[in-house]
C-alpha positions in Angstrom: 28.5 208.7 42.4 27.1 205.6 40.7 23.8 207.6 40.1 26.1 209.8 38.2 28.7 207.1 35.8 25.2 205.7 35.1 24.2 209.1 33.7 27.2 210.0 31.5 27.3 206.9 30.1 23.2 207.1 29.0 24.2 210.6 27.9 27.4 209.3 26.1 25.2 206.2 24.4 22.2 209.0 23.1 24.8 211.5 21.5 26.5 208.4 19.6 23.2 207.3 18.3 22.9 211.4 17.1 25.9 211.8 15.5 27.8 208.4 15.3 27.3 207.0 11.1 29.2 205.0 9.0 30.5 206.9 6.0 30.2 205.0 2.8 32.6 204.5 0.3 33.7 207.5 -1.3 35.0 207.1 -5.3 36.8 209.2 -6.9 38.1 208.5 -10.3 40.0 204.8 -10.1 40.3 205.4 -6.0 37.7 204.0 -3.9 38.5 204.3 -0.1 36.1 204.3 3.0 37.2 207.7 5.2 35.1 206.9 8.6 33.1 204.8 10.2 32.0 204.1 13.7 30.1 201.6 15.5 28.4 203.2 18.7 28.5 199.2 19.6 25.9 198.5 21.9 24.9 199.2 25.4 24.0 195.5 28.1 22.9 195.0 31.9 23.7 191.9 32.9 25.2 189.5 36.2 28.2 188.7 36.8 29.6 186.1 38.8 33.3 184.8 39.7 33.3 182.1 42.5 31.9 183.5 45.3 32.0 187.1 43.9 29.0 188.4 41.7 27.7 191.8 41.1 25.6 193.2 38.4 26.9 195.0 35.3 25.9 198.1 33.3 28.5 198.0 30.0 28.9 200.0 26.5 30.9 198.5 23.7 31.9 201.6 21.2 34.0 200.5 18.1 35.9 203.2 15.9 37.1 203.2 12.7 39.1 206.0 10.5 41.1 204.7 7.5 44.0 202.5 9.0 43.2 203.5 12.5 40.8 201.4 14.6 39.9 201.4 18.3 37.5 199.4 20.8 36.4 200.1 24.4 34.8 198.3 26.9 33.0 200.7 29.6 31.3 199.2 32.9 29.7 200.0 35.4 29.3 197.8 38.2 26.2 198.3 39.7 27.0 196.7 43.9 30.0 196.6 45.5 31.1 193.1 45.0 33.1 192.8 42.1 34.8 190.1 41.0 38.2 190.0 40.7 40.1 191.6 37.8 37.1 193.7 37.5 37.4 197.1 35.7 35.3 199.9 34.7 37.4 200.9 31.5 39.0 198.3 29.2 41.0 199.4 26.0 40.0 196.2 24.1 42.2 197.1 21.7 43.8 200.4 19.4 45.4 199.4 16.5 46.9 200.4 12.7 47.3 198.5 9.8 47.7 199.4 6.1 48.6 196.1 5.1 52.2 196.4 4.9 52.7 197.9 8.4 50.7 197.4 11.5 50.6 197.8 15.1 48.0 196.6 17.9 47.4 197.0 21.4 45.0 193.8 22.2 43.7 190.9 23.4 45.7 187.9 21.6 44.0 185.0 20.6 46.1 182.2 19.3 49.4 183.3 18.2 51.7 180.4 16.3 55.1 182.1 15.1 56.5 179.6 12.5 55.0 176.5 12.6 54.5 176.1 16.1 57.5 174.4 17.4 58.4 177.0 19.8 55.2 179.2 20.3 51.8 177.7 19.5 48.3 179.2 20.1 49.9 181.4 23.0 46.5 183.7 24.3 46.0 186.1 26.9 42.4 186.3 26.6 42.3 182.6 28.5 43.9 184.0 32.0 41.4 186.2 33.7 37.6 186.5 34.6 35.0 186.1 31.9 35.0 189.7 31.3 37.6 191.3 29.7 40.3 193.7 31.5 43.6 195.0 31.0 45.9 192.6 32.2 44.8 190.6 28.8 46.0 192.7 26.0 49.6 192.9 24.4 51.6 194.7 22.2 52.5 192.6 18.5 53.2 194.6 15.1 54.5 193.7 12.0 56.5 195.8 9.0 56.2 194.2 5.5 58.8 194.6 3.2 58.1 192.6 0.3 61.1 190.5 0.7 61.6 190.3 4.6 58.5 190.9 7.1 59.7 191.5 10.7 57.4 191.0 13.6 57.5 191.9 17.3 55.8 191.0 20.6 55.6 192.6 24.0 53.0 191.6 27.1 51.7 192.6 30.2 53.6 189.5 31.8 57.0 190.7 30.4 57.1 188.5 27.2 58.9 189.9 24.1 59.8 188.1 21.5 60.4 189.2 17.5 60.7 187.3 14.2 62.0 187.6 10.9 60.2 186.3 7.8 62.4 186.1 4.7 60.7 185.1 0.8 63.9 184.1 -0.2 62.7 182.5 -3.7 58.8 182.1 -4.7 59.7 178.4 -3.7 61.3 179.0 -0.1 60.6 180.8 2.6 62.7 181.1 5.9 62.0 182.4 9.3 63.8 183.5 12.4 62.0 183.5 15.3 63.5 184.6 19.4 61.4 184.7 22.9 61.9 185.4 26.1 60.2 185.6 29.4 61.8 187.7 31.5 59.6 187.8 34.6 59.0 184.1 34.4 56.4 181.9 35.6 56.0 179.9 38.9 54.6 176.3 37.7 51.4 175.2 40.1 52.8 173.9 43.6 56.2 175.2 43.3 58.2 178.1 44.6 60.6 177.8 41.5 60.9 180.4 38.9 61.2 179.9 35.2 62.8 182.2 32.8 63.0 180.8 29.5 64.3 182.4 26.4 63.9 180.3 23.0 65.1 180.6 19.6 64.2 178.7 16.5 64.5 178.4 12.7 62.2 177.1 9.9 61.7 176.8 6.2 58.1 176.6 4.1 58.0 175.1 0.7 54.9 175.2 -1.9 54.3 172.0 -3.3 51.4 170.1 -5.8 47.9 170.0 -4.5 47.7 172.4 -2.6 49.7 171.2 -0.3 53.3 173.2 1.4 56.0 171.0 2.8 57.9 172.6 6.2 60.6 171.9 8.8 61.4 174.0 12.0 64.4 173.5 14.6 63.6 175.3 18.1 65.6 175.5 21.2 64.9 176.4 24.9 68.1 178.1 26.2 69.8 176.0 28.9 66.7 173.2 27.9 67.2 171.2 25.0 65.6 171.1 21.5 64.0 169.7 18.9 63.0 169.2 15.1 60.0 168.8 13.3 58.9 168.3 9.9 54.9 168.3 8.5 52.6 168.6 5.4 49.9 171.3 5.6 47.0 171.5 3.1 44.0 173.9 2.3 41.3 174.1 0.1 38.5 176.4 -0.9 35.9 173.7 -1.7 33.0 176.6 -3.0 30.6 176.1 0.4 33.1 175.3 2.4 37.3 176.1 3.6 38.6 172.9 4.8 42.6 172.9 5.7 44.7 169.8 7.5 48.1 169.4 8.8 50.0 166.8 10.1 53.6 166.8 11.7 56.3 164.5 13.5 58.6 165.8 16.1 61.7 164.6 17.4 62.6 166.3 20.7 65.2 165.6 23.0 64.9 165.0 26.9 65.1 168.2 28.0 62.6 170.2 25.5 58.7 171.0 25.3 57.6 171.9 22.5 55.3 174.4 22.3 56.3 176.0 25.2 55.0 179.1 25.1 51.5 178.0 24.3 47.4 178.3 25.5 48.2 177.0 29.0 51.4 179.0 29.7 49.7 181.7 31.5 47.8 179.7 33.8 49.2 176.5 34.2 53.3 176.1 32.6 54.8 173.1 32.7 57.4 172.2 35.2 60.5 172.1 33.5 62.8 170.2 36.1 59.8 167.3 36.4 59.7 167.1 32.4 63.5 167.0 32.6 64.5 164.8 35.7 63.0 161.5 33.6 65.7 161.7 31.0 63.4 160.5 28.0 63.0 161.5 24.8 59.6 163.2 23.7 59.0 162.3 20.3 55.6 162.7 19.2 53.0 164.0 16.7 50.4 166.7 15.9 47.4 166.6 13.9 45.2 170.1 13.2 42.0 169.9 11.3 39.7 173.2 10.1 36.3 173.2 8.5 34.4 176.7 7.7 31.3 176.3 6.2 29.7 179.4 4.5 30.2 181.4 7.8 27.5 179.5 9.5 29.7 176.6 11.2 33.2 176.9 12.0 35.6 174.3 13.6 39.3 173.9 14.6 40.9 170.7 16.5 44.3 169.5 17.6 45.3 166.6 18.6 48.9 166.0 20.1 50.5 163.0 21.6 54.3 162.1 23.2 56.4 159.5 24.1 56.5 161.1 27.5 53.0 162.2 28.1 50.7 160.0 29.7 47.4 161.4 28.1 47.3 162.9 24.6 46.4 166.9 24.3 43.4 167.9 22.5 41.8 171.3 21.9 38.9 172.7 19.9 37.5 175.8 19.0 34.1 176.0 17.4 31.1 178.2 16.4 27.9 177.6 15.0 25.0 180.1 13.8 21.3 178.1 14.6 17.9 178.6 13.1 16.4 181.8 14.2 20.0 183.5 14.2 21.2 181.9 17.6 25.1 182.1 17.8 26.9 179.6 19.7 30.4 179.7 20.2 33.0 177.7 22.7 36.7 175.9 23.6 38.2 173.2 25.2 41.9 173.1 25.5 43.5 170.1 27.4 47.2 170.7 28.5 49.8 168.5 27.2 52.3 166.7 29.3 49.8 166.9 32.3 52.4 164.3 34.2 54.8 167.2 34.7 52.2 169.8 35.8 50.9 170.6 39.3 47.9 170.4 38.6 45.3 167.3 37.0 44.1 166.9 33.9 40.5 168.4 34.8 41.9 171.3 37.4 44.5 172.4 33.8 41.9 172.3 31.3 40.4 175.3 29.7 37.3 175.5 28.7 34.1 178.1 27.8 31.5 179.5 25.7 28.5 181.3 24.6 25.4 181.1 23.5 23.4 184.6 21.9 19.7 184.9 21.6 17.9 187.3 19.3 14.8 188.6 20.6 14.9 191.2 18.0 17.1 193.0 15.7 18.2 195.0 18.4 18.6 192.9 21.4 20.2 189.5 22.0 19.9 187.5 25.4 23.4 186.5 25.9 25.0 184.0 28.4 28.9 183.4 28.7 30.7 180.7 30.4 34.4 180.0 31.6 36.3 177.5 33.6 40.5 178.1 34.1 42.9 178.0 36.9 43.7 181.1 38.5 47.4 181.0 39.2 46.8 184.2 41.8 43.8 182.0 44.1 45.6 178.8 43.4 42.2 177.6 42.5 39.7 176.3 39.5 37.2 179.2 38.6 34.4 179.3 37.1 32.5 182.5 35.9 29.4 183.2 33.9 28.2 186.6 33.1 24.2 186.9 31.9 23.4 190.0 29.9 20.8 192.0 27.6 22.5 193.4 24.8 20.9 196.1 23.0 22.7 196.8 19.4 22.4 199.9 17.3 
């Protein structure tokens, strides 16, 4: 049977490199619109391996694109019989639409902040998991712009929905109304205890000189307290380089967390009843810096530290292209309010990476790292996955 998935996928692979092209741009009068294109992706054999768990790997990565419409695949083929866990042979990375006024996509979510952050901050499914993909990381969000209003909407594998409306209430104000809620819950690390939390929250944008927008946001965790906050953001196309800062005080009450719904809440959530049972305030602050230069380096830090947090939270995203076309990318995100959490600071930290070799134009040595909790083993995993990748 493996003899045979080997052989539909080669025979799969060789008629997209036959008849798979990418349609230019086709003009006609003042119109200019690109009808198809495809990307046959590209076809790997690599190693897998999970904790104790490894098993080689035969994968395709087809992309396909008509008009609005786009769609992605992941397709392996595991080539022994121990796989890792969350190990599957077809993955839908994602199938999406978007015109530009109206879109919907089924994905992976990478760092999702709805308003300015004070409820939901860089939430992610595509930390929870193995190193390779599978379906228990992709979501539902879409979005419906009306000029004046833009309504967005959420729904997840682990029973999140949540929907917010944006309203451009005057070239100089803009409002937004956002609501969560959980309704499976999540079990914090070391605890039997349940937590469904639903949140609502409000906030207002302003332009101002420089460059610079003006914002404050009010959130609230049902049944948990809340909180305010109020920042300055600023970006700037500098010619070789997009640089953009942001800088915010919060005042929070005993019972909220702010940001609760954020990188770590799928792996690692805080413990609500701990946070609450010390009856203190949690005032704090959060700085966020982002450089871009030309494409070839990119970088993204946070910093955020509270009253009631006895280390300060930091997280960083960052990519890099080398001499000789080598790509590096990788993350580190450290979980605020680690007192209040199961598990230590190094056990809740997130953190991985990759680095891509060209040996040619077609084919890249590629090595992939990751290091996350598992809240299904109750332990730290690490995973790497080696491949070949051959492009078309």
């Amino acid at each position: 049977m493996r003899v045979a998935s080997c052989g539909l996928l080669f025979i799969l692979l060789l008629g997209g490199v036959v008849y798979a092209q990418d349609v230019e741009t086709v003009v006609k009068g003042d119109e200019e619109s690109t009808q198809f294109s495809s990307n046959i992706g590209g076809i790997s054999i690599g190693y897998i391996k999970a904790g104790s768990q490894e098993v080689g790997n035969l994968a395709w990565h087809p992309d396909l694109k008509v008009g609005p419409w786009g769609l992605g695949a992941d397709v392996n083929v595991a080539l022994g019989e121990n796989k890792p866990s969350g190990y599957e042979n077809v993955v839908l990375r994602y199938v999406e639409y978007d015109d530009s006024k109206k879109g919907l996509r089924y994905g992976v979510i990478d760092n999702l902040t709805w308003g300015h952050g004070l409820l939901m901050r860089n939430y992610s499914t595509r930390v929870t998991g193995p190193v390779l993909l599978n379906n228990e990381q992709v979501a539902l969000k879409g979005y419906v712009d009306m000029d004046k209003y833009v309504v967005r909407a959420l729904g997840t594998r682990s029973n999140i929905y949540g929907v917010r409306l944006e309203e451009r209430v005057h070239p100089m104000l803009t409002l937004g109304q956002t609501f969560i809620t959980d309704t499976d819950g999540v079990t914090p690390a070391g605890t039997t205890e349940v937590q469904k939390v639903t949140g609502i929250g409000v906030d207002a944008t302003v332009p101002l000189p420089l460059n610079l927008e003006g914002y404050a946001e009010w959130a609230q965790l049902i049944d948990h307290g809340s909180g305010w906050s109020a920042g300055l953001s600023w970006a700037m196309d500098l010619m070789v380089a997009n640089a953009a800062f942001l800088a915010e005080y919060r005042l929070l009450d005993s019972k909220f967390v702010p940001g609760y719904f954020d990188s770590d809440y799928e792996t690692d959530p805080i413990n609500l009843s701990s946070a609450e049972a010390t009856g203190n305030i949690k005032n704090g602050y959060l700085a966020q810096a982002g450089l871009d230069v030309l494409g070839l380096a990119k970088l993204n830090a946070i910093y955020e530290y509270y009253n009631d947090s006895e280390y300060p939270s930091v997280s960083a995203d960052l990519f890099a292209k080398l001499p000789q076309e080598i790509e590096v990318t990788g993350y580190y995100k450290q979980p605020k309010f680690t007192n209040f959490r199961a598990l230590t600071l190094e056990e809740g930290a997130i953190m991985g990476g990759s680095v891509a070799y060209p040996v040619n134009p077609f084919t890249r040595i590629v090595v992939h790292y990751k290091k996350v909790y598992n809240p299904d083993t109750a332990q730290v995993e690490e995973s790497q996955y080696y491949e070949l990748r051959l492009s078309f």
